[in-house]
C-alpha positions in Angstrom: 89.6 58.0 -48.9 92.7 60.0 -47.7 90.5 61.2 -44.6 89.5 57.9 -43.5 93.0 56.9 -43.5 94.3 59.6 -41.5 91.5 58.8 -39.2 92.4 55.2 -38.7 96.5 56.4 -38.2 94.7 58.9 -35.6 93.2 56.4 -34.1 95.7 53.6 -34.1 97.8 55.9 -32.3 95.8 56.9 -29.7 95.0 53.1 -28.7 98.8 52.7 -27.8 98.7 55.5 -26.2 95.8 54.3 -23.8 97.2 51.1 -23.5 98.9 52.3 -20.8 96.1 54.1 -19.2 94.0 53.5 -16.2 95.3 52.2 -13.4 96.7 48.5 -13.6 95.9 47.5 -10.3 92.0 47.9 -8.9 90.1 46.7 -6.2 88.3 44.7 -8.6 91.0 42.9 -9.6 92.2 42.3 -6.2 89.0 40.9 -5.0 89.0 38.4 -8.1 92.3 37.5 -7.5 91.7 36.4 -3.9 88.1 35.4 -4.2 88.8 32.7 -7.2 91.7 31.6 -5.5 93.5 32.5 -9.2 97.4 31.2 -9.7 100.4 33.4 -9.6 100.3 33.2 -13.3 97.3 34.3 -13.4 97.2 37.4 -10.9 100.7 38.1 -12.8 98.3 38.3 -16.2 96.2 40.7 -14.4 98.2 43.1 -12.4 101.7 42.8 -14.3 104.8 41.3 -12.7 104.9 41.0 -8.5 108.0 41.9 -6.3 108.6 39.5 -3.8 107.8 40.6 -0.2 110.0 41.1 2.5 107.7 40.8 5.4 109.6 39.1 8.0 106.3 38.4 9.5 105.4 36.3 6.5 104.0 33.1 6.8 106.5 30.4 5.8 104.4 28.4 3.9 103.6 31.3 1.3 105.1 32.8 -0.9 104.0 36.7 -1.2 104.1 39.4 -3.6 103.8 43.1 -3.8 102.0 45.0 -7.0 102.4 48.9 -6.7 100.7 51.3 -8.8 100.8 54.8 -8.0 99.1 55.0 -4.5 97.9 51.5 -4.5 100.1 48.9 -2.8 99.3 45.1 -3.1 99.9 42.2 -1.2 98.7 38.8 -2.5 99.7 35.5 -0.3 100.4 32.4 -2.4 100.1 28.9 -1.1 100.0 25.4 -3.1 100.6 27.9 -6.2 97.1 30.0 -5.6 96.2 33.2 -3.9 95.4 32.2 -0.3 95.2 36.0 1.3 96.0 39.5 0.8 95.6 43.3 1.8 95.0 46.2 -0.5 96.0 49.7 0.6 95.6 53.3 -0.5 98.7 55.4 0.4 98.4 59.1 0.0 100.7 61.0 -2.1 
């Protein structure tokens, strides 16, 4: 009984510890985003909270954000309240 307690404490441990793992932003996620046309809310569920952009090439009908995560920058245009557009990009490190 004592083992498979220490197991579960093992275990329960290493899940918040790979919470954080992986990378939050993905192409995947991206191509969802803009594909299903998903709410702010909703990419914000996905890829954590968005900057605002600064572009002052930005259309002035959107609103856009920025998602960085490690070497991976997104953009994600917002208009009527749903992703309308976007650009992912790898940046070297």
């Amino acid at each position: 009984m004592p083992c498979r307690r220490l197991l579960l404490a093992v275990l329960s441990i290493a899940l918040l510890f790979c919470t954080g793992c992986g990378k939050k932003i993905t192409k995947e996620k991206f191509d969802k985003i803009v594909q299903e046309k998903l709410t702010e809310e909703e990419a914000t569920k996905l890829l954590g909270t968005g900057k605002p952009s600064n572009r002052p090439e930005a259309p002035p009908d959107m609103k856009e954000l920025v998602w960085e995560d490690g070497d991976t920058n997104v953009l994600i245009q917002f208009k009527d309240g749903k992703a309308n557009g976007g650009s992912i990009k790898q940046t070297s490190k």
